[in-house]
N, C-alpha and C positions, 0 to 999 in steps of 0.2 A: 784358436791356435794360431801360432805363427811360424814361418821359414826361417830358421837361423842358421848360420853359418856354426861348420864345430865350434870355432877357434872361440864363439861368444855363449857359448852355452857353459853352465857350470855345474857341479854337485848338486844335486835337491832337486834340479828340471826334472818336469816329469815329459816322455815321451807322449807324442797325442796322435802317431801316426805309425803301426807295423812299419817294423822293418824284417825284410825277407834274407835267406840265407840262399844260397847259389843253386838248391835245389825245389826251391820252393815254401820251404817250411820257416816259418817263424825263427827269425833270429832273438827279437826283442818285442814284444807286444805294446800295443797301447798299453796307456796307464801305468809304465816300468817308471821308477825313478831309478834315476842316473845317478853312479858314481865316478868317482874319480878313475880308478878302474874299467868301469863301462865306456866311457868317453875314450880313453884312451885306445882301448879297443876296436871302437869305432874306426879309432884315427885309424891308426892301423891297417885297418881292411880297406882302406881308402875311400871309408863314407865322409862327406865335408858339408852335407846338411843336413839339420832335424827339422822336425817338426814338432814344438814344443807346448806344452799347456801355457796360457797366458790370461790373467782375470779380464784386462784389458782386451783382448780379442775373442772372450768366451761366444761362442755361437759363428764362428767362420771357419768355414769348414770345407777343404777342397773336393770339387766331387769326383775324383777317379773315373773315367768314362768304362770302367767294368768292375768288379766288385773283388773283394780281398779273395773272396772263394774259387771264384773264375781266372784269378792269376795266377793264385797258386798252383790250380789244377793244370793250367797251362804250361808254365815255366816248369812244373813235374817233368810233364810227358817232354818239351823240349830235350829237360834233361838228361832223362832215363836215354832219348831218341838219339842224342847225341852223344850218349858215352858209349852206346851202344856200338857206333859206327866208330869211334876212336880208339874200342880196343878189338874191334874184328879187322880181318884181312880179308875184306871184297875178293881177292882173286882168289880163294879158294872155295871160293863158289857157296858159301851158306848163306841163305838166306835169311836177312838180320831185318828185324821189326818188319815181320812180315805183315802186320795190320795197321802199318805205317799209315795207309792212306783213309782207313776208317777213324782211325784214330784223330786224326788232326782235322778230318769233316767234323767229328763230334767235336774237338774242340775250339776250332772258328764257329762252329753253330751255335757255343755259350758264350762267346765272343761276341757277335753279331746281336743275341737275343739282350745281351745287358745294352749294346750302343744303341739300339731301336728302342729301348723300353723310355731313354734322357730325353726331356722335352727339346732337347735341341744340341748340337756337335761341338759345341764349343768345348774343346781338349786342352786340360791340364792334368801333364803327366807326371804325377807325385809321390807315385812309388820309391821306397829308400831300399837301396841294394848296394852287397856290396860290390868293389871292383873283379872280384871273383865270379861274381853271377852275372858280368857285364853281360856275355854271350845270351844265355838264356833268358833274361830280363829283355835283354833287346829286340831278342826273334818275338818275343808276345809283343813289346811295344810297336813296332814295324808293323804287324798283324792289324791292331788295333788302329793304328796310323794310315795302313792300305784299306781298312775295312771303312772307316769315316769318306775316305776319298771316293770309293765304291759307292757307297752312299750318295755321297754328292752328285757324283758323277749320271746317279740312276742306272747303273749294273741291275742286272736282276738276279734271282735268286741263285740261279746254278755258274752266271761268271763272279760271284760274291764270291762263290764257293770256291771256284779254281784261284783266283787271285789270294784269296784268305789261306789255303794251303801251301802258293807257293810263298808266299810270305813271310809263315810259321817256318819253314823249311829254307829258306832263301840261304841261309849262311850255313847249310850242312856240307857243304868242301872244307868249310876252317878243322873240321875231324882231320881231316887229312893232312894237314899243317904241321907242324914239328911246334911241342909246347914252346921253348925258345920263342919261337920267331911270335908268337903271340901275347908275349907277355914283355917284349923287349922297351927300353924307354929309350933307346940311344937309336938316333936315324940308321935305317936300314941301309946294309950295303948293296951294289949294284945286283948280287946275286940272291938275294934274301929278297929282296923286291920282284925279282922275276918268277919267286918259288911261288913266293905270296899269290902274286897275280894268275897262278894257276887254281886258286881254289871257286874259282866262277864254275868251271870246267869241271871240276871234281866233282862238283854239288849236283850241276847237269848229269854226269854220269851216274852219278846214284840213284838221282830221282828218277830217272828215264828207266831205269829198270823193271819199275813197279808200276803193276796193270793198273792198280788202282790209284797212280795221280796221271794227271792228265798232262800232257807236251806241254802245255801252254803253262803250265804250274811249273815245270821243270827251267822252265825258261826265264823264271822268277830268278830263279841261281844262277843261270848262265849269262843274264843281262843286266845284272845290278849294279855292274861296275858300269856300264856302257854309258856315253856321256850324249847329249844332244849333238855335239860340235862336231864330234867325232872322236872327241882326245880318249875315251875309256878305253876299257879293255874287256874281254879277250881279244876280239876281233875289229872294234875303232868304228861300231855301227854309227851312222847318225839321224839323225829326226825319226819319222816316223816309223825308219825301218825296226828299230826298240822296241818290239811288244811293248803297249799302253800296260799290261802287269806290271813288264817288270821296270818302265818307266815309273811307276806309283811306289812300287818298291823302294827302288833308289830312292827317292829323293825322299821316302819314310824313313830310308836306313843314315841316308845323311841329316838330316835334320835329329833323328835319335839321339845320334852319333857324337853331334855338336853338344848339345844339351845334356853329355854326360859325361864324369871324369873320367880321365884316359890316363895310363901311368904316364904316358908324354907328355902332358898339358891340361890343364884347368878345365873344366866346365864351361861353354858360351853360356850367357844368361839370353833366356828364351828370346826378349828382345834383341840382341845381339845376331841368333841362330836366325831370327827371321829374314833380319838385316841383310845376313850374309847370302841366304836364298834368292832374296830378290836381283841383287847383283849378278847372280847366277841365271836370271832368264835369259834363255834362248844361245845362251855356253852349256851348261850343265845339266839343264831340265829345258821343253817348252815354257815358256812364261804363262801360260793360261793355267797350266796344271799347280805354275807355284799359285800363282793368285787365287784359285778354286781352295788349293792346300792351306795357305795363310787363314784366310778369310774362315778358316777353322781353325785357329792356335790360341790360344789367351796369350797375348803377349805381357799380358804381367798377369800371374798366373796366381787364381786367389792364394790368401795368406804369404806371399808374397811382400816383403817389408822395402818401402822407399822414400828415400829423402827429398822433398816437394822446395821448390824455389823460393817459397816463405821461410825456411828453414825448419820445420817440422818433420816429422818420423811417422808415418803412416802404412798401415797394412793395408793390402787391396781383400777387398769384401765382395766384389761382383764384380761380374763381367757383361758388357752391354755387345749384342752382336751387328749392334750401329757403331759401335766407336769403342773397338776393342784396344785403342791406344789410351783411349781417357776412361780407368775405370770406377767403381766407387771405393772411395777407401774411408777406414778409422784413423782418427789421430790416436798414437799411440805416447808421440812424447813433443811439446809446446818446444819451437824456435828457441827458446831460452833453456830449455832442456828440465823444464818441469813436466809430470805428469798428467794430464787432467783428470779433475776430479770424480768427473763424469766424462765417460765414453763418448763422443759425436765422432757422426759422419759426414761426406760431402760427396756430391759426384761430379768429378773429375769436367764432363763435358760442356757441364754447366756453368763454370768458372771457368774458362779461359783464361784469364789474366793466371792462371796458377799451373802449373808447369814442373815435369818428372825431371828431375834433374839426373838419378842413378838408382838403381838397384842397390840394396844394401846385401 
């Protein structure tokens, strides 16, 4: 299979990768062929890439660091969890998803059990969503993104566990946000940014309620905005005073964040989102925590299509966790712009003289 942009996909493609609807359930399955109708559709919801069958790329295949089954169930419960709180009024006192905090142990625990099962953490996030499921898509990717860094980091079992719930939960103040303000494409005004900047707060408030998550989960929501330097918000913490959760958090929720469309702006390409991290050491994030975090990213992330300085069209096929910049790819279309007859490949690291010019 390969990553294509809508705008180059046509009639007769056949889809090679689920695409999800906002609550979890199958919008479009593998194996759909696309019409003109379909695509458009697509457009519309504001998806801008497939993942498409290709004879040429048969047998490349991205491996999702959790499984179609464990997302969906995930992205459910986000959802259920958070419509729940969007249409209750906390202050009158009823207590809304009261198995909140079992709930979402169970499910960072099938979280946790698919990323322990992958011979190794190298993360490519290929799930297709639409801009309507940003929210709930995100809180599982964030999870997923805290739960690798956990890992790395050597967390054990039960700070796995509080980190991995406040995680899942990190962005439950956005309930409390006015739809407007979350779906706006035009810069916010001075007072639409200060409403904003209260849903850290909100999220705290909710989760601190409930016996069964733990303070230090709560604080995933209250310190996600908060920057190293001191410039975040709520309160303009810096360095170490951050809780390390909700440190991991952050910089899972920006690094998401980048790497996905937003009605205001484009998608960064993963190499881009990395780019822009590193810049950020020791403003935004510690720099250890980016370089631990990078040093887990596929920065060209398989199936992934790039135009090479020979002038050639190649898909990335592997990822090496020695030199995750030079990976292996297929030639899919010759500098002269024929096909080749026969499939070959090459790895990246081993050819020097030949060079990623762009992401296609």
């Amino acid at each position: 299979m390969k990553k294509m942009h809508i705008d180059l996909v046509e009639p007769g493609d056949v889809i090679a990768k689920t695409i999800f609807q906002e609550n979890g359930n199958v919008l479009l399955g593998a194996g759909m062929e696309l019409t003109a109708r379909y695509i458009q559709r697509l457009r519309n919801m504001g998806i801008d890439y497939l993942f498409i069958e290709d004879p040429l790329t048969e047998g490349i295949t991205p491996e999702e660091p959790i499984s179609d089954a464990t997302r969906s169930a995930a992205v459910s419960e986000v959802y259920e969890t958070m419509n729940a709180f969007k249409s209750n009024d906390l202050s009158k006192g009823k207590i809304i998803a009261p198995n909140i905090g079992k709930n979402f142990k169970d499910i960072f625990g099938s979280i946790m059990s698919d990323l322990s099962s992958r011979e190794n953490i190298i993360v490519n996030l290929s799930s297709i969503h639409s801009l309507d499921s940003y929210l709930f898509q995100h809180s599982v990717n964030v999870a997923v993104l805290a739960g690798i860094i956990g890992l790395a980091k050597g967390l054990n079992r039960y700070q796995l566990e509080e980190l991995g719930i406040g995680a899942l939960l990190f962005d439950i103040g956005m309930t409390k946000m006015p739809e407007k303000l979350l779906n706006r494409t035009e810069k916010l005004t001075k007072e639409e940014r200060a409403l904003l900047e209260t849903h850290p707060k909100e999220g705290f408030d909710i989760l601190r309620k409930y016996h069964d998550i733990s303070l230090v989960s709560a604080h995933c929501a209250l310190q996600h905005h908060e920057r190293y330097n001191g410039s975040g918000y709520p309160r303009g913490l810096m360095g170490n005073d951050i809780h390390l959760y909700a440190q991991i958090v952050g910089l899972a929720d920006m690094y998401d964040a980048l790497i996905s469309p937003r009605p205001y702006r484009k998608r960064y390409r993963t190499s881009e989102a990395i780019e822009f991290l590193f810049a950020a050491g020791g403003t935004y994030f510690d720099h250890e925590l980016i370089k631990l975090f990078c040093s887990h990213i596929s920065i060209y992330p398989i199936a992934t299509m790039l135009l090479l300085n020979t002038g050639q069209t190649v898909v990335v096929v592997q990822n090496s966790e020695l030199a995750l910049h030079r990976p292996v790819v297929r030639v899919v279309r010759e500098a002269d712009g024929s096909v080749p007859k026969t499939p070959y490949q090459f790895d990246l690291k081993n050819e020097l003289h030949i060079t990623i010019v762009k992401e296609l």
